[in-house]
N, C-alpha and C positions, 0 to 999 in steps of 0.2 A: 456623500456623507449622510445617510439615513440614520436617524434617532425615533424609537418607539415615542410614537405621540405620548404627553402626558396623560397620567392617567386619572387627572381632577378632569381635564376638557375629554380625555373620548368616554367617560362616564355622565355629563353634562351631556355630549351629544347623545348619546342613547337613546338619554332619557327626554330627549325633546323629539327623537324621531318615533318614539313611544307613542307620545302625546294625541288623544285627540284632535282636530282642527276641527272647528263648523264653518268650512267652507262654502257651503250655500247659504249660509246665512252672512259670508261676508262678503259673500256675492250681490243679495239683497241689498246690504246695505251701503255698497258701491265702493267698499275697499278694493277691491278685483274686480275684473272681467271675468265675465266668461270663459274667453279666450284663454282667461291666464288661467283660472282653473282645469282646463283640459289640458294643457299645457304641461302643469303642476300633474295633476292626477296620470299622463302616460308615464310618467318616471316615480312616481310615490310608490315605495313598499314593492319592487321588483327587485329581478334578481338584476348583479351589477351587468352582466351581458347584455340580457335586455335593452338595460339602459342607456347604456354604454351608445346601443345600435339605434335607440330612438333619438336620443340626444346629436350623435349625427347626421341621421336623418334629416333632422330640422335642425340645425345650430344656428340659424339666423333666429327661429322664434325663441329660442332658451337665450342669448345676445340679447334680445328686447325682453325679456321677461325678469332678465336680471339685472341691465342694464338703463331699460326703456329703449324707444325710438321713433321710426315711424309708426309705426301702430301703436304707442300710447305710452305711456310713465312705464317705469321700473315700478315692479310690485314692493322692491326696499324705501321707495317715496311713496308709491298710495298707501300705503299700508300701513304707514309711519309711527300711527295711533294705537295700532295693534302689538302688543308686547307678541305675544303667542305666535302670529303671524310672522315678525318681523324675525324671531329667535328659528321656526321654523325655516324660513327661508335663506338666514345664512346657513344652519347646518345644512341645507338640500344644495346650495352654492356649492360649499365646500366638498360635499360629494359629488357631486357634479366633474366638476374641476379636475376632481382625482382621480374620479373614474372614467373621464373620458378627455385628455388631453386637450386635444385637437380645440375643445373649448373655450380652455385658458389662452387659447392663440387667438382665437374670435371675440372672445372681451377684450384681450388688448389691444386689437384694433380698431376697438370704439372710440369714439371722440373724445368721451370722458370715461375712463375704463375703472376709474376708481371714486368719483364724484358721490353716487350714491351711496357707498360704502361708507367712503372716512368720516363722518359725521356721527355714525353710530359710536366711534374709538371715544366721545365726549358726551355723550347720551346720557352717561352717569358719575356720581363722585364716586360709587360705591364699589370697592375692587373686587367684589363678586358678584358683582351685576352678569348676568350671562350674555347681554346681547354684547359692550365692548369685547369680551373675554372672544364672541362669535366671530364678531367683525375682524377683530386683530386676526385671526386664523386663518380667516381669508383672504385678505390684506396681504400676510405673509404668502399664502401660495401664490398669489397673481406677481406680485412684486419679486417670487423668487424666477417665476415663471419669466417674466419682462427682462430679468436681468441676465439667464440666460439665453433669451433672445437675441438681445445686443446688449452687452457690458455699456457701452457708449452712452454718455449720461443723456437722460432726457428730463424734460423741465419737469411736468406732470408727475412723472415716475419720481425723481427726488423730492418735490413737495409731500409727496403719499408715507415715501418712505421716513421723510421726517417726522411727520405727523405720527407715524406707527413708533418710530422708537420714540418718541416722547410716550405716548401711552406703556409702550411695556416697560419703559423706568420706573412707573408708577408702581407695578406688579414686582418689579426687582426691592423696593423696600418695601414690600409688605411684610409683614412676622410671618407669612402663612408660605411655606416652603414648596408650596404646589403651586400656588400664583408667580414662584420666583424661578419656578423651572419652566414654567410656561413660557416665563418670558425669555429666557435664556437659549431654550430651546427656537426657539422664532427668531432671536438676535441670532445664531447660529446659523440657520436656515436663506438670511437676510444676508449677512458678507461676505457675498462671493464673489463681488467686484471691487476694483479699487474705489472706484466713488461710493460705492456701498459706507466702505470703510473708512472713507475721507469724511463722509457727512455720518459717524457715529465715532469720530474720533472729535470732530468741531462742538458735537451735541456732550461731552465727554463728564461735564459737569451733571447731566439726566443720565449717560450713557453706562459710562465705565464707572464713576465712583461708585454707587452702589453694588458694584462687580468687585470691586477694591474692597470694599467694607466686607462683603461676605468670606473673601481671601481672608483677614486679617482678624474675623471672628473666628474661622476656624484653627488660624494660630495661636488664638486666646489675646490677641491685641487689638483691640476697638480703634476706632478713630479720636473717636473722645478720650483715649485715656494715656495714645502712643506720644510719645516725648518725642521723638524722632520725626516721623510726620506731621505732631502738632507745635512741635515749638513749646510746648506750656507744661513739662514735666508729665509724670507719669511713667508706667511699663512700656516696652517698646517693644518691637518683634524680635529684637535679637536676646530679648530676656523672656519672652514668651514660652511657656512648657518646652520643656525639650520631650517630653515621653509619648503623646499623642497627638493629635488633633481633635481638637475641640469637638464632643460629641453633637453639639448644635447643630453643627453642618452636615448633613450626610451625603453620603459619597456620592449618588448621582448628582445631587446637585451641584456638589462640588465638583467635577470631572466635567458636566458642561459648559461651567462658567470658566475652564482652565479650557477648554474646547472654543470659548468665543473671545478669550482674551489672545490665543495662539493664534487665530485668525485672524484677529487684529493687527497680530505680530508682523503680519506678511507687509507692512507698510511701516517696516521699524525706522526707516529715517525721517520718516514723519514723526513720529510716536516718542524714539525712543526718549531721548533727552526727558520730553516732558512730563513720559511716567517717573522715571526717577525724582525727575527735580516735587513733582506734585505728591508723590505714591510712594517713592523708595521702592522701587518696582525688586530690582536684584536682590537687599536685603527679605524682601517678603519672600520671593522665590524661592532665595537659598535658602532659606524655616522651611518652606512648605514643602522644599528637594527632600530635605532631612525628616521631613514626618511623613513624606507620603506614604501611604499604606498599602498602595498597587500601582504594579508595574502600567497601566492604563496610563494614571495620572503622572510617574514618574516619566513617563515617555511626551508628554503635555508638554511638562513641563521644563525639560532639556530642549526638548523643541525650540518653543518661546523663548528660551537664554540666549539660546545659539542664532536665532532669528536675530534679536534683537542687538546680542554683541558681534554680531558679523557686518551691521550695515557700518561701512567708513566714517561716517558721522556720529557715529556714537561712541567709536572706540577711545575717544579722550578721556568720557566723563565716565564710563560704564566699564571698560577694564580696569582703572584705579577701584569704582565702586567693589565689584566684584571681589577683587584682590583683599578689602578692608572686609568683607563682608564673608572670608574666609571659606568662600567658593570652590579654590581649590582643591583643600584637604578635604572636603568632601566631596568634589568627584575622585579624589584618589581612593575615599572608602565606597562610594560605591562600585568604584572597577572592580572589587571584591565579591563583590554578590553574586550567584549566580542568575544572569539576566536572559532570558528566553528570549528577550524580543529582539530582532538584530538591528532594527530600524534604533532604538534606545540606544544601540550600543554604538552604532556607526556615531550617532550624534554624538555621546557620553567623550567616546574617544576624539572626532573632532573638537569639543569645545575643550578640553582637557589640554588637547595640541595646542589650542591657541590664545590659552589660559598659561601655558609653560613657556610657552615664546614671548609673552608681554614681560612675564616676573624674571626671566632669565636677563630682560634688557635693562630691565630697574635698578637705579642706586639707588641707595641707603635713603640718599634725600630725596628721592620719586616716590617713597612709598612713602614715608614721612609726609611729603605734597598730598598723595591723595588720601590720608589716614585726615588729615585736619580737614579737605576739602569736602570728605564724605559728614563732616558735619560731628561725627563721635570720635570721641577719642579713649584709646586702651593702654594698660602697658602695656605696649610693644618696644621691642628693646632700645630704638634709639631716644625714648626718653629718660632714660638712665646712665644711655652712654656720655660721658664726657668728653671722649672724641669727634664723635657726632657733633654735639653743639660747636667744640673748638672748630672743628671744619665748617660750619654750615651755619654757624648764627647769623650771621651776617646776610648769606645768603637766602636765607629766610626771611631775615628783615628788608632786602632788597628787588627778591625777586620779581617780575611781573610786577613792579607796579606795589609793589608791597602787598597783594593778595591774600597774601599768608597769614601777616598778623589782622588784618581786616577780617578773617574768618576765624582765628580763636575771639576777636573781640564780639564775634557774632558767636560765638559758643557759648561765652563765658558770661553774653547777657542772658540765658537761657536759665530757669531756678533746676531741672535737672532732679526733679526733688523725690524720685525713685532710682537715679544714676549720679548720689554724690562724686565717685569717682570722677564723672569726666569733669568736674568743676580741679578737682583736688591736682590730673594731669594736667590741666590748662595754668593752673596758678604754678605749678614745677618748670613748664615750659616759658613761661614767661620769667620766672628767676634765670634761668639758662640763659635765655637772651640778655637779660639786664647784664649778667657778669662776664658774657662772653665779647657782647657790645656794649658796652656804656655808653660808649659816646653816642648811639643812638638811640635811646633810651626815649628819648624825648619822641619818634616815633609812636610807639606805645603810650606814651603821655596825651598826646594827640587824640588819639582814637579814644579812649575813657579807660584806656588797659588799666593803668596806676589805682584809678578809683574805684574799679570795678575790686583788683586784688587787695585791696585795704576793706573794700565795706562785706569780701569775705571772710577776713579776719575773725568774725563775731558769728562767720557760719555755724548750725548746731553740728553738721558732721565734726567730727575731731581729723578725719585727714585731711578733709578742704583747709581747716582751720592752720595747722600744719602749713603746708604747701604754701598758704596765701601768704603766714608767715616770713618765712624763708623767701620769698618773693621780696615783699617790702624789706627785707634782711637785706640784699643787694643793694636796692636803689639806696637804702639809709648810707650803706658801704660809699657809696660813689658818690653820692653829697655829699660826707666826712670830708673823703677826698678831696673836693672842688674848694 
C-alpha cells in the first residue's frame, strides 16, 4: 500500500537538503566529529546509487552516526542545540533509510533504535515546527520497517509507536489540511500489525476521534452540534446534506483517513461495538456511502461495513443499527450504478447478502427492538399500528429485563431540539403502552416516563405537545377507572 508522500513534508524536505550547512565550523565547535563529517559528506549531494553503495559499504559507521555507539554520540544528541543540523540530519536519515534498505535493518538492531529520535516528536508545541514534522517521518519508516520484520510485539517498538501516534493526533486536529494528511498518511503506513492496531485503538481518544470528526465535517455534522453522538440536541448525520459532501474536506484527505479507519477495520471485534456505541460508526457510514463521490472511497467504504458487520460479535448490535439506518435501500440503489471495480462489487453484493438474511428473519417487534435501541426514533409503521401494540405492548414492557422502556426513558430525557419529532414518537408510544397495558403502567411511572410526558405537554413543538397529550389522555382514562 504506497501513498505519494505529502506534499507540505517532501516540499520542507527540499528545502532543507537545499540548505547550506557550516559544517566545519560545527566541527570547531565540537557539535561533530570529524569522523562524522566524512561520514556525512560520502553521502551529501550524490546520486542515490552512489549512496546506496557507500552506505553499505560501511553500515555499521552510518548505525553510529545516526544512532551513536562505540565510537561516540549519535550526531541527533550532540548536535541537539543545532536547529539546522538537527532538521538536516533527520532529512539525510530518512533518505538514507529509503534509499538503502538494508539500513533500516542495522538501526533496528541497535540497542536503542529509536531513543535518539522520539524526543525530537516533543521538541516543540508548535504544529509546524519542522524538526517533530522530521522526526515523525522517520519514526514512521523504522517503525514500519520493525513491524514488518516481526509483527510480534516488542516492548521498545510499542513505547516508540505510542509516542508517535500521540504526536500525529496533534497534526490530525490542526485546521491546516496538510498537517492532517501527514498524519493520516503515517497512521496508514503504521497499521500493519494487529498490535499496531490494538495500541491505536486503546490511544482511540488521541487516535480515532479526530478521524471521526473529520468523517462527520465532511457530512456537515460536527461533533458539537450532532444530537445523535452528543446527546445535547442539534443536527445529526442522518439530517446532514443529502446533496454533497462538505467542501472543507477534500478528497485526498478524506480517502486516506477512510484508508486508516478500514485498516482499523481488520480488528472489528475489538473495535466494533465501541465505534458505534462512541461514533455511530454505521449511521456516519451510510451518509458518507450515499455522498461519496468516487468509486476509490465508495469501495473504502463497503469494505469497512462488511469488515465490521461480519465479525460474530457485532452482529447483535450493528445489524439492527444498520437496518434503522436504512443501509439497505441503499445498497439496493447502488447495485444500480454502473461500478467498474469488481472488488466494490463482490463486497456491495456480499454485504447486500447479509443485509437480506438478517431483515428476512425479523419480526415486526425485532425491528421495533432495534429502531428504539438505536437511540432515534421515525415513523416507521409499527408506531401507528394498533395491532402491533395490541400484540406487543406488553412484550415491550417485559422484555429483557424491561430494556425497552428504559431506553425510550433515555430518549425522551434527551431536548432533541432540531428532531422535535423523535420526542413527539416517543410520547405516542408510550400512550400505546399506557392503553394496551394499564396495569403496568406503574413501570413507566417508575422510570420518570409519566413526568417526563406531562412537563412535554408545555413543549414549543405543537406535535410533541400533541402526543404528550394524548399520552397523559390514557393514564387520566385508567385512574377514572381505578
Amino acid at each position: 500500500m504506497s501513498l505519494d508522500p505529502p506534499t507540505y513534508l517532501s516540499s520542507l524536505q527540499n528545502n532543507i537538503r537545499a540548505r547550506p550547512i557550516p559544517w566545519e565550523g560545527a566541527v570547531r565547535a565540537g557539535t561533530i566529529t570529524e569522523n562524522d563529517l566524512k561520514t556525512i559528506k560520502a553521502v551529501d549531494k550524490v546520486r542515490k546509487e552512489q549512496r546506496r553503495q557507500t552506505v553499505e559499504s560501511d553500515i555499521e559507521a552510518y548505525q553510529s552516526l545516526i544512532l551513536g555507539g562505540s565510537k561516540g554520540k549519535s550526531v541527533l544528541d550532540s548536535a541537539s542545540k543545532r536547529a539546522d543540523v538537527i532538521q538536516y540530519m533527520l532529512v539525510l536519515t530518512g533518505d538514507l533509510i529509503n534509499g538503502a534498505p538494508t539500513l533500516a535493518t542495522k538501526l533496528l538492531e541497535h540497542p536503542e533504535p529509536y531513543k535518539p529520535i522520539v524526543p525530537y516528536l516533543s521538541s516543540s508545541t508548535n504544529p509546524e515546527d519542522p524538526i517533530p514534522l522530521l522526526a515523525s517521518s522517520v519514526l514512521t519508516s523504522l517503525l514500519s520497517t520493525a513491524q514488518m520484520r516481526s509483527p510480534k510485539s516488542d516492548q521498545k517498538t510499542d513505547e516508540a509507536l505510542t509516542q508517535l501516534y500521540k504526536y500525529l493526533s496533534t497534526l490530525t486536529k490542526s485546521q491546516d489540511s496538510g498537517l492532517q494528511d501527514i498524519a493520516v498518511q503515517e497512521y496508514s503506513s503504521l497499521l500493519r500489525t494487529k498490535k499496531a492496531r490494538e495500541l491505536f485503538w486503546q490511544q482511540r481518544e488521541e487516535t480515532v476521534n479526530p478521524l471521526i470528526d473529520i468523517l462527520r465535517t465532511a457530512v456537515g455534522a460536527s461533533r458539537d452540534s450532532d444530537s445523535t453522538l452528543r446527546g445535547n440536541g442539534g443536527s445529526s448525520i442522518r439530517t446532514a446534506t443529502e446533496n454533497s459532501l462538505s467542501g472543507v474536506i477534500g478528497l485526498q484527505l478524506l480517502y486516506h483517513v477512510l484508508l486508516t479507519i478500514w485498516q482499523l477495520s481488520f480488528e472489528a471485534s475489538l473495535i466494533g461495538k465501541g465505534l458505534e456505541k462512541e461514533q455511530e460508526i454505521i449511521p456516519l457510514y451510510t451518509q458518507l456511502l450515499r455522498l461519496s463521490p468516487k468509486e476509490k472511497t465508495t469501495r473504502l467504504l463497503l469494505s469497512t461495513l462488511l469488515n465490521l458487520l461480519s465479525a460474530p460479535s457485532n452482529k447483535s448490535i450493528l445489524l439492527p443499527t444498520a437496518t434503522t439506518a436504512r443501509l439497505p435501500a441503499l445498497l439496493a440503489n447502488l447495485k444500480g450504478r454502473h461500478l467498474t471495480d469488481p472488488d466494490l462489487s463482490d463486497d456491495l453484493k456480499t454485504l447486500t447478502d447479509m443485509l437480506n438474511a438478517y431483515t428476512s428473519s425479523q419480526t415486526t417487534f425485532d425491528e421495533y427492538a432495534a429502531e428504539v435501541q438505536s437511540g432515534r426514533l421515525r415513523w416507521s409503521p409499527p408506531h401507528r399500528d394498533e395491532t402491533f401494540w395490541r400484540e406487543n405492548a406488553r412484550k415491550i414492557l417485559e422484555n429483557d429485563g424491561g430494556a425497552l422502556p428504559k431506553k425510550l426513558q433515555e430518549i425522551m430525557g434527551k431536548g432533541w431540539d432540531d428532531e422535535k419529532q423523535v420526542l413527539a414518537i416517543a410520547c405516542n408510544d408510550v400512550g400505546w403502552l399506557v392503553k394496551e397495558a394499564p396495569d403496568k403502567r406503574q413501570v413507566l411511572e417508575k422510570l420518570g416516563v409519566k413526568g417526563r410526558v406531562m412537563e412535554l405537554m408545555t413543549d414549543k413543538d405543537e406535535e410533541v405537545r400533541w402526543e404528550s397529550l394524548r399520552a397523559v389522555g390514557e393514564w387520566l382514562r385508567y385512574s377514572f377507572d381505578d
